[in-house]
The first five atom37 places (N, CA, C, CB, O) and aatype in JSON, in Angstrom:
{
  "aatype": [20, 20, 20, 20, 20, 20, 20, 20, 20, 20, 20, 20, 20, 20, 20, 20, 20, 20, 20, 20, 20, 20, 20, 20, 20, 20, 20, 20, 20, 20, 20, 20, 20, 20, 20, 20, 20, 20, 20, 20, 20, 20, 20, 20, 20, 20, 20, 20, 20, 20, 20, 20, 20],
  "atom_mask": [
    [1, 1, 1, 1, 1],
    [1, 1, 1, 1, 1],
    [1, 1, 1, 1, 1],
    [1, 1, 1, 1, 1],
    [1, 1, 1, 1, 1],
    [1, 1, 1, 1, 1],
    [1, 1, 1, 1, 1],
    [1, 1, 1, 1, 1],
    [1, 1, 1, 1, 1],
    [1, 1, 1, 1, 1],
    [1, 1, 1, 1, 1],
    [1, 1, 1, 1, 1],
    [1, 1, 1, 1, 1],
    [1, 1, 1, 1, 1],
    [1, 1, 1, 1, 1],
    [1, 1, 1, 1, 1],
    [1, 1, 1, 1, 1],
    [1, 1, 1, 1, 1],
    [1, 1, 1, 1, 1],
    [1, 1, 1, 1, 1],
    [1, 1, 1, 1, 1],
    [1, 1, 1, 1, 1],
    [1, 1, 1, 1, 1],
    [1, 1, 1, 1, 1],
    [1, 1, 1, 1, 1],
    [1, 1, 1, 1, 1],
    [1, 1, 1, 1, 1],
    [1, 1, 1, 1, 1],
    [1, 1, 1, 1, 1],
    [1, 1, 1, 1, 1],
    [1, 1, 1, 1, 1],
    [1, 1, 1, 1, 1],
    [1, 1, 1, 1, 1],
    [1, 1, 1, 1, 1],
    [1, 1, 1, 1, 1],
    [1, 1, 1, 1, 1],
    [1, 1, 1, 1, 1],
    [1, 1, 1, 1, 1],
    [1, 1, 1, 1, 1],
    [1, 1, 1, 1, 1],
    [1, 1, 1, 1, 1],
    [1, 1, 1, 1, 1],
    [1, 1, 1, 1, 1],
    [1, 1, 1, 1, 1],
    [1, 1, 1, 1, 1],
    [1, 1, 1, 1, 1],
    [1, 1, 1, 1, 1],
    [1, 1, 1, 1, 1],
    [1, 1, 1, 1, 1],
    [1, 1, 1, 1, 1],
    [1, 1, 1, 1, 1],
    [1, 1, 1, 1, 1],
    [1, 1, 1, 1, 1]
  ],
  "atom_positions": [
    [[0.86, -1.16, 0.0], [0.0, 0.0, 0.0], [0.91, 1.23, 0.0], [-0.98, -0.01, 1.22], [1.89, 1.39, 0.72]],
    [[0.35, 2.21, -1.07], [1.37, 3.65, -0.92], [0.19, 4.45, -0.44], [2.25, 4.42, -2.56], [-0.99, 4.17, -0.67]],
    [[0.62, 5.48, 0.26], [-0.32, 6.6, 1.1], [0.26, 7.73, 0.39], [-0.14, 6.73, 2.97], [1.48, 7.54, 0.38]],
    [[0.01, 8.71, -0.15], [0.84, 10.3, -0.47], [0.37, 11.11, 0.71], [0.34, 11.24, -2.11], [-0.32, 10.64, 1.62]],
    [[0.78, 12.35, 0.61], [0.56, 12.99, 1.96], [-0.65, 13.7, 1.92], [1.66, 13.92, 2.4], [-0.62, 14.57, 2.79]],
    [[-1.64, 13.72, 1.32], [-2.81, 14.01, 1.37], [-4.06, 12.4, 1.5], [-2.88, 15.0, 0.02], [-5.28, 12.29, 1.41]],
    [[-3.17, 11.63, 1.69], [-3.94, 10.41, 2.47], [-4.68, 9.56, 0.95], [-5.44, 11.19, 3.89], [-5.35, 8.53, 0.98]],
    [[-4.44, 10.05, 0.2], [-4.99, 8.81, -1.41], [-3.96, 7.83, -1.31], [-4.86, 9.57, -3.45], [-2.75, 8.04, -1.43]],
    [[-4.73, 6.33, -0.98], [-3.73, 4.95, -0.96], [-4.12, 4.08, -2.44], [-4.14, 3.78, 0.67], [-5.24, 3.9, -2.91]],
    [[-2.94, 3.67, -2.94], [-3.12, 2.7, -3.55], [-2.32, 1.24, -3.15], [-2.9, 3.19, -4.72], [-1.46, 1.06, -2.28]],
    [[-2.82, 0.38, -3.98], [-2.47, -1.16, -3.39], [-1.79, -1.09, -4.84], [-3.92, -2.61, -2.91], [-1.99, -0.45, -5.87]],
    [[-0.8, -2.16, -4.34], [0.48, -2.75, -5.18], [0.72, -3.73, -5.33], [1.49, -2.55, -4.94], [0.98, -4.46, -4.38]],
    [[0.74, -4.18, -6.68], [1.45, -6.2, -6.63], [2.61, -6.16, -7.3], [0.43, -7.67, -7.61], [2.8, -5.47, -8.31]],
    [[3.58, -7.04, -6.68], [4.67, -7.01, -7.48], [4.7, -7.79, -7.99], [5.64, -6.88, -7.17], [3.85, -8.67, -7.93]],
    [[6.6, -7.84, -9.36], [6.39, -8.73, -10.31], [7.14, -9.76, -9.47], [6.88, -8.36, -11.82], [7.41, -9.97, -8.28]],
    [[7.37, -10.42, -10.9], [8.01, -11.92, -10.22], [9.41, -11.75, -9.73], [8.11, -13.24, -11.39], [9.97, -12.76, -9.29]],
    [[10.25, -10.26, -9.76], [11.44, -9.73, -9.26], [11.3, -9.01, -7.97], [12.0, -8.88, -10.22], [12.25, -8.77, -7.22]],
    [[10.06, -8.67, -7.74], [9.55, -7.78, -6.49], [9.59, -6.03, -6.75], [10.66, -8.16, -5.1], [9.54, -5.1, -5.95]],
    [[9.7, -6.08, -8.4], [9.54, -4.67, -8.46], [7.96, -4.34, -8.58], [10.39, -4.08, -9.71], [6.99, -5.11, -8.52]],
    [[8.03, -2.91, -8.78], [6.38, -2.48, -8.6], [6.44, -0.99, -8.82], [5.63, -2.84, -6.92], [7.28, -0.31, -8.23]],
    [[5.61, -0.51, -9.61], [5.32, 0.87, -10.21], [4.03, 1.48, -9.47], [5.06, 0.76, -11.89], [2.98, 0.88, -9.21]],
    [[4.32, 2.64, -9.22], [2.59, 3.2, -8.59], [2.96, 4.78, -8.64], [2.0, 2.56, -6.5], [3.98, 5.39, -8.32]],
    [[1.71, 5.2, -9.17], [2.07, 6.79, -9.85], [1.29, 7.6, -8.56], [1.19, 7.21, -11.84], [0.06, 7.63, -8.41]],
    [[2.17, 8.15, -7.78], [2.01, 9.07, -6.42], [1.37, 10.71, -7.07], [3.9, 9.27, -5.47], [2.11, 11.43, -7.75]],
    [[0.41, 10.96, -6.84], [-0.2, 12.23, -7.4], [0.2, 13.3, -7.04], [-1.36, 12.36, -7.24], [0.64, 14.16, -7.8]],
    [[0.04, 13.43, -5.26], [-0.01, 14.84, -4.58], [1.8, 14.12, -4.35], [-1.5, 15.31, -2.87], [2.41, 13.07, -4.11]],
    [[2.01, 15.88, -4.67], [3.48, 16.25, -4.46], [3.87, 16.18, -3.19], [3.82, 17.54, -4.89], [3.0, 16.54, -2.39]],
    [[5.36, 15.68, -2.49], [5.17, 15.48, -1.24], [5.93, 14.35, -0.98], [3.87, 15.39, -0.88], [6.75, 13.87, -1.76]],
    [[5.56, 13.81, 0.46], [6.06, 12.53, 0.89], [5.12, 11.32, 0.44], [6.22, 12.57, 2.43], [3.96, 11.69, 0.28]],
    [[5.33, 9.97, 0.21], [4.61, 9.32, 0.61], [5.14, 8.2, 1.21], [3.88, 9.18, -0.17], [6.35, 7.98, 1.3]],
    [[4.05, 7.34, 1.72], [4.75, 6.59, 2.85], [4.55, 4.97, 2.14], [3.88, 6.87, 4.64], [3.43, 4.81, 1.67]],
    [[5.26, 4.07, 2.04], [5.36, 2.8, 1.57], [4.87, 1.34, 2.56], [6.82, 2.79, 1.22], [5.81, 0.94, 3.25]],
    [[3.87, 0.73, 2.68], [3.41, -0.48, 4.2], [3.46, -1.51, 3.35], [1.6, -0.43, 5.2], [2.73, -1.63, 2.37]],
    [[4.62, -2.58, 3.81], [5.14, -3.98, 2.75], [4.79, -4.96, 3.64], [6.96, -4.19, 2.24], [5.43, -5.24, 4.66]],
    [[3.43, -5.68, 3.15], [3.21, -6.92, 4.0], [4.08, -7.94, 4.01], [2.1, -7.51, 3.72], [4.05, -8.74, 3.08]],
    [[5.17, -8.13, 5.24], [6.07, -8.68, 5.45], [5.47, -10.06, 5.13], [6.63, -8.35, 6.66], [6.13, -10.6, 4.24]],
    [[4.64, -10.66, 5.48], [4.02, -11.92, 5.76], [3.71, -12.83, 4.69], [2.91, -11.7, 6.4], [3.58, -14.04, 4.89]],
    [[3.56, -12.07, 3.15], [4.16, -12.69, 2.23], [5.48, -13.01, 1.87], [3.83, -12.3, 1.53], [5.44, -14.19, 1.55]],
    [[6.56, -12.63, 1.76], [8.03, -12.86, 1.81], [8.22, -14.1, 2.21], [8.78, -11.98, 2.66], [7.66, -14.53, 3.22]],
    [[9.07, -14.84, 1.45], [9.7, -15.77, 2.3], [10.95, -15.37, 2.2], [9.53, -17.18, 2.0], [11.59, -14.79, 1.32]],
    [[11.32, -15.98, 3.81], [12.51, -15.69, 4.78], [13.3, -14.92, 3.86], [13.34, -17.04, 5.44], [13.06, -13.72, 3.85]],
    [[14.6, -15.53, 2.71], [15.44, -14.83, 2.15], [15.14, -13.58, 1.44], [15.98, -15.55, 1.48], [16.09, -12.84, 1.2]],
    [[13.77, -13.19, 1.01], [13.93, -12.23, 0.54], [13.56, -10.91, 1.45], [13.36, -12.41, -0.55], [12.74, -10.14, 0.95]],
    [[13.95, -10.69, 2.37], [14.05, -9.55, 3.31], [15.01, -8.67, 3.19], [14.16, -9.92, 4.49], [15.61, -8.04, 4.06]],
    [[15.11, -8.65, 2.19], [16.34, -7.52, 1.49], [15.46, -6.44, 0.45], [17.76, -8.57, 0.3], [14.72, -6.83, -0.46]],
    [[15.69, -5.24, 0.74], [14.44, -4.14, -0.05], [15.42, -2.84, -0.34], [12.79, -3.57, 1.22], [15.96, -2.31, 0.63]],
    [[15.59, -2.45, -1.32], [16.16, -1.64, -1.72], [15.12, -0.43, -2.03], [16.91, -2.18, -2.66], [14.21, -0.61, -2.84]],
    [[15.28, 0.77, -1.4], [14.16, 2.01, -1.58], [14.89, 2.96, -2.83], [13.93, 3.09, 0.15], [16.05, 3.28, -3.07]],
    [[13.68, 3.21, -3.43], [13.87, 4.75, -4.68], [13.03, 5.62, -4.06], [13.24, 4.61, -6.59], [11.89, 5.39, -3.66]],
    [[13.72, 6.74, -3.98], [12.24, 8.02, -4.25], [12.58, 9.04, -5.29], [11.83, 9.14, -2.71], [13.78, 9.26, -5.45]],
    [[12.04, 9.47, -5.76], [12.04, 10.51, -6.98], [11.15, 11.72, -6.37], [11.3, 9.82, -8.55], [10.11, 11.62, -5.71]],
    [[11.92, 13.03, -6.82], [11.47, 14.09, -6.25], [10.28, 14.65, -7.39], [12.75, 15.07, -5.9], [10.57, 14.53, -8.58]],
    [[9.2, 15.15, -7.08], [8.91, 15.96, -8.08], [9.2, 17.29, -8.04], [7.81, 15.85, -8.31], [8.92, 18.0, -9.0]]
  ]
}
């Protein structure tokens, strides 16, 4: 789930690499919630991007 800072969430699926695209509207922060509970064990490794607008 992505939140932007005016509170619009969208839900996310990733691919079969664990990447994932989601177009953040309001300019700002937004905040990223990764349901750990799918993962198995080894892949607990997450590399973050943010792009400024």
């Amino acid at each position: 789930m992505i939140t932007d800072e005016d509170g619009n969430a969208q839900t996310v699926t990733t691919d079969a690499n664990g990447a994932y695209t989601a177009i953040v509207v309001a300019a700002g922060d937004a905040t990223v919630d990764i349901d750990e509970t799918t993962f198995q064990q080894e892949q607990f490794k997450q590399k973050e991007q943010t792009q400024q607008r």
